[in-house]
N, C-alpha and C positions, 0 to 999 in steps of 0.2 A: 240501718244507716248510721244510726250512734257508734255502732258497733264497729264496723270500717273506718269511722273517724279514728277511732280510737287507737285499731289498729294502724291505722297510717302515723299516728303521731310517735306511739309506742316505736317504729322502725327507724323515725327521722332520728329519735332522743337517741338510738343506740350506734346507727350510724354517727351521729355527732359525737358520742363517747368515742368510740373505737379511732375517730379522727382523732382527736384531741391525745388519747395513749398515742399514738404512733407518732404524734409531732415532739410528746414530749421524748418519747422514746429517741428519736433523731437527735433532740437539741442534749441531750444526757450523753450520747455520743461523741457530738460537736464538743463539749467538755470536756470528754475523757480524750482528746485529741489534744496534745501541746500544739501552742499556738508557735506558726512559724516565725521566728524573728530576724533581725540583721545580726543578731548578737552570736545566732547560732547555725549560721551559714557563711559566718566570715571565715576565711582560711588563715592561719597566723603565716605570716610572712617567712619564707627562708631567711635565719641568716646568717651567711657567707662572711669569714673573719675577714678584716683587710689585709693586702696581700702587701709582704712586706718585700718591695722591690728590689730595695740595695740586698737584701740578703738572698735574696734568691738570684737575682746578678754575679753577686762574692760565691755562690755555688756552684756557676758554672768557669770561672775564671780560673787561666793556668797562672802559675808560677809568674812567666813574664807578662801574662794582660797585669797581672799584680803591680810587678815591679815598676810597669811604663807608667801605670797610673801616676806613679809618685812623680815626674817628670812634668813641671811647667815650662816646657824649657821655647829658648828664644827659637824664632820663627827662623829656619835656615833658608840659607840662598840660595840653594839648589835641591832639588828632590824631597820640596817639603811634605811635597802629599802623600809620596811611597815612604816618607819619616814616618808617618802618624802611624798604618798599619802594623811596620817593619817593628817601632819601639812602643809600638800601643797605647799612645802619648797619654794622658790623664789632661794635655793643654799647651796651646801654644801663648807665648810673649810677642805683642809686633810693636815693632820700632817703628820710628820716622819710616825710614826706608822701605816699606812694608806698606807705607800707604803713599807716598812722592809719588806727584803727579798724576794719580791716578783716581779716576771718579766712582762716584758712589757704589755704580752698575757694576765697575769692574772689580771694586773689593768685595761688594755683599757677593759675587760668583766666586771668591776667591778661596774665601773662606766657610763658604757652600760646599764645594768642593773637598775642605779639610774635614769637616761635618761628615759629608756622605765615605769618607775613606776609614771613618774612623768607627767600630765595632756599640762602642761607647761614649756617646754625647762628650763634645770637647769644653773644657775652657777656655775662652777666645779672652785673651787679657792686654791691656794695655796699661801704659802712664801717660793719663790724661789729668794731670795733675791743675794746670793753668800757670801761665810765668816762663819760668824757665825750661818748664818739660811739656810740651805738649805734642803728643806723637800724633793727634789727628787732625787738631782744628789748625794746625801751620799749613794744611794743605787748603788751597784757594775753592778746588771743586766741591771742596766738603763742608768750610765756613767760611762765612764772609772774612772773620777778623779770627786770629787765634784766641783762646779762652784768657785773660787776663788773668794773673795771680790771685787767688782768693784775700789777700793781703792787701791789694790795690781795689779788688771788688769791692771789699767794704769799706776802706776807706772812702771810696767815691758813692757808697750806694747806700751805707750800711746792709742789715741781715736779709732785708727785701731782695737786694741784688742779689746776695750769695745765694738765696733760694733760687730765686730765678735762673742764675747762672750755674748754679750746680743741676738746677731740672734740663737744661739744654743739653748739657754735657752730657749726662747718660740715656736721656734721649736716643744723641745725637751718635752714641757708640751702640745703643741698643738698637738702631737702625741698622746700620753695619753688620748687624750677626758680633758684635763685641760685649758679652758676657759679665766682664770683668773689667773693674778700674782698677788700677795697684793707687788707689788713694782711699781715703786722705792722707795727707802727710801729718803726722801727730806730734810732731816735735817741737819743743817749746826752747827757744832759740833769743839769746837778748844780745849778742854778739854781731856787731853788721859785718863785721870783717870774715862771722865762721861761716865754715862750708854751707850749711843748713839755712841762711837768714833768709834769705830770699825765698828759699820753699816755703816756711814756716808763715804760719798762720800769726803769730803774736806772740811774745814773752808773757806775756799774761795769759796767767792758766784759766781762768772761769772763760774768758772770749774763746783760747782752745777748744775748750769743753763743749761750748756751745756750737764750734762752727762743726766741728766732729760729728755731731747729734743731728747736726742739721743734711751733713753731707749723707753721713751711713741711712739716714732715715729716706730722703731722698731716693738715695740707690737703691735702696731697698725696695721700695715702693712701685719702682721702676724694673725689677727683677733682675739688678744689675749689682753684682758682689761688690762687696768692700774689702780692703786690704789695708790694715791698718800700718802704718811705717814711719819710722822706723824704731821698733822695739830694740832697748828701753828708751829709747830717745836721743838723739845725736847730740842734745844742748848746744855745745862752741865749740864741739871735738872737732877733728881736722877729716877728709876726704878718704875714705877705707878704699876709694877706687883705685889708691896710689902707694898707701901704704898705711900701716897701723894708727890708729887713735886707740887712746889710753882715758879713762876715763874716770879720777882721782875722788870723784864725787862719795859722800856717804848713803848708805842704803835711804836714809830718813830723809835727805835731801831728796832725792830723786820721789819717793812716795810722796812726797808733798806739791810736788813739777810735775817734771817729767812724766813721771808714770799715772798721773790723774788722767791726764783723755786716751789714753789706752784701755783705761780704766772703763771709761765715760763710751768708749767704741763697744768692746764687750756687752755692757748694760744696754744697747742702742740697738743689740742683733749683730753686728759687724761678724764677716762669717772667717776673715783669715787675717794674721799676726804676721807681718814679713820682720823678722829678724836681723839688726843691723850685725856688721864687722868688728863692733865694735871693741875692745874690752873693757868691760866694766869690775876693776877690780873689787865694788861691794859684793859683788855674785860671783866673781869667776875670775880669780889674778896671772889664771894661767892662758886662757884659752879665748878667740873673741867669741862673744855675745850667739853669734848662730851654729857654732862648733861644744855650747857649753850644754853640758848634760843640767847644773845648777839651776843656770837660766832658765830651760825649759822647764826645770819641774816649780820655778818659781810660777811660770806662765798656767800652768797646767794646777798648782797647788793652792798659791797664793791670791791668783790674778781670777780661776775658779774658772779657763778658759779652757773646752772642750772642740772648737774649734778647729779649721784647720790650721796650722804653723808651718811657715817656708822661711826658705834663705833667702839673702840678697845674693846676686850672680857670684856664683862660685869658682868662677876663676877671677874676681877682682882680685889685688894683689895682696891686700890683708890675709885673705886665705891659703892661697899659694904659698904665703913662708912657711905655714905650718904645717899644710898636707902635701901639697904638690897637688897638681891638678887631677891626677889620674887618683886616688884617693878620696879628696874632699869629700862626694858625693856619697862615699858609704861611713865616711866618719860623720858628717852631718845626720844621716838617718842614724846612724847605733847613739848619737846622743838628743833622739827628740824630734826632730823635721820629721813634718809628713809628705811637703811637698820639697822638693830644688829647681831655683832657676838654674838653670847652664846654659851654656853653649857650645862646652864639648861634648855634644849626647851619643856618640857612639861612645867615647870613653868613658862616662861616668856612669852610664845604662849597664854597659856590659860588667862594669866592675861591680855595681850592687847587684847585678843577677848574680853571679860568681860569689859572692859575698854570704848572698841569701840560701846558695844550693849547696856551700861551705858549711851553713850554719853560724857563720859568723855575726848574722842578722838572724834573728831569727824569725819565722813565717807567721808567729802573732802578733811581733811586733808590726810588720808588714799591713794585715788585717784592719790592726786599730788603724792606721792610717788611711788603709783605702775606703775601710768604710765612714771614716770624716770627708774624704773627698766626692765621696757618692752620696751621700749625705747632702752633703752644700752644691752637689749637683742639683740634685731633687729639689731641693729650693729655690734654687735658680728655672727649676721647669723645665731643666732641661731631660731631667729623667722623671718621667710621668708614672706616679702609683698605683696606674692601673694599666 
């Protein structure tokens, strides 16, 4: 009987070893197995450089999608839609006329329209300035009252008002499909009698300065371009829509005036410099102010403005003495403009294509401009990065 006991316990003791080897045996296993983690099941991301829009755009573009870009030109009054394809507009200008009498529904289709005709998102611009220019809010179905002069805003409101009334304003165009303000006016003016007083914000340059920062920041915000005008500043000069101003001033004078909230636009974001008629004999005693190669490279060197740069309407009659009208448009590009208003856009189009396929322009200069125009497109949203 002892003897069976013995044996039974003897068999228990050995099966319990041989369990005991085989579990550690498992768990020795279980260790020589790395442990699964998140760290080493994660897959590292693709990634995909960003695709650089404007230039893959400038890659598929001929000669004349080129050339039309440079064209801001005024809205015509007949066959504007088959314009935009025919000269592959870069953007139109509308006047009063452009919006007289007519309601909301029928401009936002209007310029709907101009959008969907056109290859490459347009610049829809106007001068909603307030005062004496106001191409949109004079119409009844679009505001109660037109926009007041910023000049009269703040006297009656101070900066509160100019805030509020410069946010209505591009608001009120960026409802419309209007893109573009050709303001603020920058020009520092102490003459009630000159051209400019009534545009102009103040003879006092710090209030300039300010109301400038306030407007571009404003539009900006709004996705709605600024245009700053008129480079280098009109002062008391007399009306270039009628015939030459002269502009006797010294360089030192004007960088201390004048040219501070151009200055003051630049620093603020402001994406385009419209260049006055004027001639400023510190920069350029030959030529006016938007025909001068000087000028531009003062805008481009001095001023550190990369920017787009246009003309003021190129057939006003400052320019005409010097070019004639069928001309202007390719002597304004070979000394500097990226963009021109016209109004004669079959003649001024056809003459920088012919200009361009001459060699007489040449096709990088071309480049640099369209790609500032594509550029301050994509910032406006209207050409998307992806």
């Amino acid at each position: 009987m002892k003897t069976k006991l013995n044996a039974i316990l003897s068999l228990v003791v050995t099966v319990c070893v041989v369990i005991t080897l085989c579990a550690c045996s498992q768990h020795e296993k279980r260790e020589s197995i790395p442990l699964i983690t998140e760290a080493t099941t994660t897959v590292a991301p693709i990634t995909v450089p960003p695709v650089d829009k404007v230039k893959e755009i400038m890659k598929g573009m001929t000669i004349e999608e080129k050339v039309g870009q440079l064209f801001f030109a005024r809205c015509p009054d007949v066959n504007a839609v088959e314009s935009v394809s025919q000269y592959h507009l870069g953007g139109y200008v509308l006047f009063g006329q452009d919006f007289f009498n007519k309601t909301k529904e029928e401009i936002v289709s209007t310029i709907k329209s101009y959008q969907d005709a056109s290859k490459i998102p347009m610049l829809i611009g106007t001068d909603e300035e307030g005062g004496d220019v106001v191409r949109v809010s004079d119409n009844m179905y679009l505001s109660d009252t037109p926009f007041d002069s910023p000049k009269n805003v703040y006297l009656n409101g101070g900066w509160e008002a100019i805030e509020t009334t410069e946010t209505k304003k591009v608001q009120l165009l960026k409802s419309l499909g209007v893109n573009v303000n050709l303001a603020p006016v920058c020009d520092v003016v102490s003459d009630p009698n000159a051209f400019m007083y009534s545009r102009s914000f103040s003879d006092n340059v710090s209030d300039v300065n300010t109301f400038v920062t306030k407007a571009v920041t404003i539009a900006g915000n709004n996705h709605v371009g600024s245009v700053l005008k008129h480079f280098p500043g009109y002062g008391n000069n007399t009306d270039t829509h009628t015939g030459v101003a002269v502009d006797e001033r010294e360089l030192s004078e004007l960088e201390k005036t004048d040219l501070q909230p151009f200055k003051t636009g630049i620093e603020k974001g402001a994406d385009c410099i419209l260049v006055s008629h004027n001639i400023v004999n510190c920069m350029d005693n030959k030529y006016p102010a938007s025909l001068s190669a000087a000028v531009h490279k003062y805008i481009r060197e001095t001023m550190k403005f990369d920017g787009v740069v246009i003309t003021d309407d190129l057939v006003m009659e400052a320019i005409t003495q010097y070019t004639g009208s069928d001309s202007s448009a390719v002597f304004a590009v070979k000394n500097g403009n990226d963009m021109l208003c016209c109004s004669d856009l079959d003649t001024q189009y056809n003459a920088v294509l012919k200009a361009v396929k001459n060699s007489e322009i040449t096709e990088e200069q071309i480049d640099k401009s369209v790609k500032r125009i594509l550029l301050w497109k994509q910032k406006l949203g209207l050409i998307k990065s992806e």
